[in-house]
Structure formats: structure tokens, C-alpha cells
C-alpha positions in Angstrom: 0.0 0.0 0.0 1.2 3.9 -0.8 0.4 6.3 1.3 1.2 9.8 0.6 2.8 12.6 2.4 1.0 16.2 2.5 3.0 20.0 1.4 2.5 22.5 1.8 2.7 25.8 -0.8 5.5 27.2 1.3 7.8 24.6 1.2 11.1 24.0 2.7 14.3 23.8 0.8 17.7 22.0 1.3 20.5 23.8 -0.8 24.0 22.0 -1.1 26.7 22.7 -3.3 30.3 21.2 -3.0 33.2 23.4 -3.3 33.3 23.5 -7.1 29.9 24.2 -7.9 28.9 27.1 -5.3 29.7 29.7 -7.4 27.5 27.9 -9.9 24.7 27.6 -7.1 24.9 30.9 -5.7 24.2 32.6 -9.5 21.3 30.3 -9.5 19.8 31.3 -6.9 19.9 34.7 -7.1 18.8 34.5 -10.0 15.6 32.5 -8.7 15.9 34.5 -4.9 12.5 36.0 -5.4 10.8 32.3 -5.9 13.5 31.2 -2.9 12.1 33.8 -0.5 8.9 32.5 -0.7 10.3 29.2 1.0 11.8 27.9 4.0 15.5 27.2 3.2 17.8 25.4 4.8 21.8 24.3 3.8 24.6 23.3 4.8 27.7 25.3 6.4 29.4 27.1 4.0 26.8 27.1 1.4 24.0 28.7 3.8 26.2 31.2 4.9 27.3 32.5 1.3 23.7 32.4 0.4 22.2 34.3 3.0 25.1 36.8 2.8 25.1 37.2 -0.7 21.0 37.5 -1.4 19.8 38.7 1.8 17.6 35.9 2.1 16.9 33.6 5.7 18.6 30.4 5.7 18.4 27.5 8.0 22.5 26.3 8.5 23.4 23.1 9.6 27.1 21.9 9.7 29.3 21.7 6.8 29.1 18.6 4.3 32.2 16.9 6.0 31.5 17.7 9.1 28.2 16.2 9.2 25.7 18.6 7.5 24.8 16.1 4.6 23.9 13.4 7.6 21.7 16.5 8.9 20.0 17.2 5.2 19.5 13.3 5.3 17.5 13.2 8.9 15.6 16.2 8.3 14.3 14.3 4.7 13.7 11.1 6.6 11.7 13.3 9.8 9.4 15.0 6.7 10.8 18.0 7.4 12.4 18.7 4.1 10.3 19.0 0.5 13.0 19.9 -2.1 16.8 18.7 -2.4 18.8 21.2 -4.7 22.2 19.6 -4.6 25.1 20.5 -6.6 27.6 18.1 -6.6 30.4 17.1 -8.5 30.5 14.2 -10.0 34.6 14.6 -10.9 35.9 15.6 -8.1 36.3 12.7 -5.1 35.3 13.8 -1.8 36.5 12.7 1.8 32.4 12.3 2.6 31.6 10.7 -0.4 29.1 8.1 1.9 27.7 10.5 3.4 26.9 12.3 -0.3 25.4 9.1 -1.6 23.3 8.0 1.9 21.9 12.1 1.6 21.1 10.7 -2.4 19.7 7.3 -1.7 17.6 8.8 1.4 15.9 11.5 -1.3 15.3 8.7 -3.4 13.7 6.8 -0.6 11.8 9.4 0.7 11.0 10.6 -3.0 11.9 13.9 -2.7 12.4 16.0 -5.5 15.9 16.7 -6.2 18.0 18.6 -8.6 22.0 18.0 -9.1 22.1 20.7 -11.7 21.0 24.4 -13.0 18.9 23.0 -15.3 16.9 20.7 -12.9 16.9 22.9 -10.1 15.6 25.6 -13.0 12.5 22.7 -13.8 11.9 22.1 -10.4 11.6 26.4 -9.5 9.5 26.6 -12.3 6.9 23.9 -11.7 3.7 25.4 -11.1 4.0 22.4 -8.2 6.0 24.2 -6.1 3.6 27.1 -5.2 0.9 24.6 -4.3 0.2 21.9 -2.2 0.9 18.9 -3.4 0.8 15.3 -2.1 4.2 13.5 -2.5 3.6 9.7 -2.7 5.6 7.4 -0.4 6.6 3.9 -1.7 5.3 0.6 1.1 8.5 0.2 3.6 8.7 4.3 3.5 5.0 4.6 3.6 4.7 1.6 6.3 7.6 3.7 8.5 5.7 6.9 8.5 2.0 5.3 9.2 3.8 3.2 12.2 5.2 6.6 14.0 2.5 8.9 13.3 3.4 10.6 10.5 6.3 13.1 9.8 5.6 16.5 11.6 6.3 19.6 10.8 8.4 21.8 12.9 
């Protein structure tokens, strides 16, 4: 059995970028900062800091990638907390957390959040008429199962 978990039309944001592509994040989203300030955001470390300094917008910041962030992105996905994933990555350049990077993808996966690992994702996903709605985001069985056994995920 699915069952399917409720958003919101404001809905909350994860932005990641590793070191490589934040310049490449930060000129998307300032080019996209009035549909971002319209949304909770949250990021990691460095990333959060350079994007709430640089576009004047309210951002959520959890520990740097290495450090533990990604684990954090990951836990807010799995306690519904988190709607959107806009991760940069990049895919050429080994990192020391590469597990973490990949448990943060699998868990989006799992939790079938929509995620965007470049501009021109993250530009189809700003531009859904989705994402200023509510919208009910289907959870496959063992995910589904998980969140009808604890209640639900709540919002903070």
C-alpha cells in the first residue's frame, strides 16, 4: 500500500553545493531569490552562509558537508521535514564524505523527494507550477509503512 505525504505551498528547501559548484549555485539562486524567499530554506555550512550573505535571504544552517551537514539534510528528509533537495555536486571531483553524499542521495530517493543536481533541474523544479501549491508527494510501502507506524512526519 502507498500512502502519501502532504506540502505545503511554502515549502522547505535544502540547498547543497560542494566546493566546485557554489559559485554555480549561488548565481542560481539569485537568479531564482524572489521564488526562494517565498520558501523555508535550509543548507549546509558554507553554502548557507554564502547564500544568506550574498541574497539577503533567511537560511536555515546546519554543519558543513564533511563535518556532518549532509547526515543532517538526510534526517531532516527522513523526519518530513524537508520537501525539495537542490544539490550541486560534483561528479569529478572525489570527496572525503563521499558516503555521506550518496546516503543524503539514496535517502531523497527513498523518501521521494524532488531533487536537482544541476541548473537546469533545479531551474524545472523552480518553475513547476508544483512548487507554489500543495501537493501530495507519494511514499513507496517500507517508507509509507515507517511513517504510518510513528504517526506521521511533523512539521516543525
Amino acid at each position: 500500500m502507498i500512502s502519501s505525504f502532504p506540502m505545503g505551498p511554502r515549502k522547505h528547501i535544502a540547498l547543497v553545493a560542494h566546493d566546485n559548484r557554489k559559485t554555480d549555485l549561488l548565481e542560481w539562486a539569485h537568479f531564482n531569490r524572489g521564488t526562494l524567499s517565498e520558501h523555508e530554506l535550509y543548507a549546509t555550512g558554507t553554502t548557507g552562509g554564502l547564500v544568506a550573505a550574498r541574497l539577503d535571504l533567511e537560511v536555515h544552517r546546519l554543519l558543513s558537508g564533511p563535518l556532518g551537514g549532509d547526515q543532517q539534510i538526510g534526517a531532516l528528509i527522513a523526519e518530513g521535514k524537508l520537501d525539495l533537495l537542490i544539490f550541486f555536486w560534483d561528479p569529478l571531483e572525489p570527496q572525503p564524505h563521499d558516503p555521506d553524499v550518496k546516503a543524503l542521495l539514496r535517502i531523497a530517493v527513498l523518501w521521494n523527494i524532488p531533487t536537482a543536481c544541476n541548473r537546469a533541474t533545479a531551474d524545472f523544479l523552480v518553475s513547476s507550477p508544483l512548487l507554489a501549491g500543495p501537493y501530495e508527494r507519494q511514499l513507496g510501502d517500507a517508507v509509507g509503512r515507517i511513517a504510518r507506524e510513528r504517526g506521521g512526519p511533523e512539521r516543525p
